[in-house]
N, C-alpha and C positions, 0 to 999 in steps of 0.2 A: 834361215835368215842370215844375208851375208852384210854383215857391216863393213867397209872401206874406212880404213884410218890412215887420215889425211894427216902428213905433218904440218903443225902452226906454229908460228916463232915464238920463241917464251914471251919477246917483249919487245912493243913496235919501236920503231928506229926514235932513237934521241933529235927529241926539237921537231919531230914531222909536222906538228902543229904550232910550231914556234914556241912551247911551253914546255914546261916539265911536269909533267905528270906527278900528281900524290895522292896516296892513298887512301881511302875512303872505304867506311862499311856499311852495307845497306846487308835490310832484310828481305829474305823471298819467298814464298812458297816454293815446295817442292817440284810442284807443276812448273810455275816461273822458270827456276832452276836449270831442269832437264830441258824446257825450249831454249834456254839461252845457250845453252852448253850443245844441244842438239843444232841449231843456227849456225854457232860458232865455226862447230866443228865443220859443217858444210862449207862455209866458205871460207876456212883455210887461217883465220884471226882466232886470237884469245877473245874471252869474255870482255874484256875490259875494253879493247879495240869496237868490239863489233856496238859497246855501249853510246862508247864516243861517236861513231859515226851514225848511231839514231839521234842521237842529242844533236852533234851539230850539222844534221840537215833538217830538221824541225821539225821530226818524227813526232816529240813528245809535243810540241804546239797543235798536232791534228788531233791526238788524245785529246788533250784541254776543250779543244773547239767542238770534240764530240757529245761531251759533256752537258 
């Protein structure tokens, strides 16, 4: 099995979203985890980037409406 390691920027550009980002601790399962970090890692963002951009396109409102 060949893994490809993508580089991702430590930390997205200042203000991209007109704010300043602060940090925050959530919990996860392991499985959670490993797909966030596995996601991530494919498309080239950190974890926290790739969070942002489920929240603000209203990823977690389809969760909700699943419900």
């Amino acid at each position: 099995m060949c893994i490809e390691i993508v580089p991702r920027p430590k930390r997205t550009e200042k203000d991209k979203y007109g704010e300043t980002k602060l940090r925050y601790q959530i919990m996860l399962t392991e499985t959670a985890s490993e797909e966030l970090d596995k996601v991530s890692e494919e498309m080239g963002i950190t974890r926290s980037e790739l969070i942002e951009r489920v929240i603000r396109q209203g990823l977690l409102r389809v969760v909700k409406n699943e419900e």
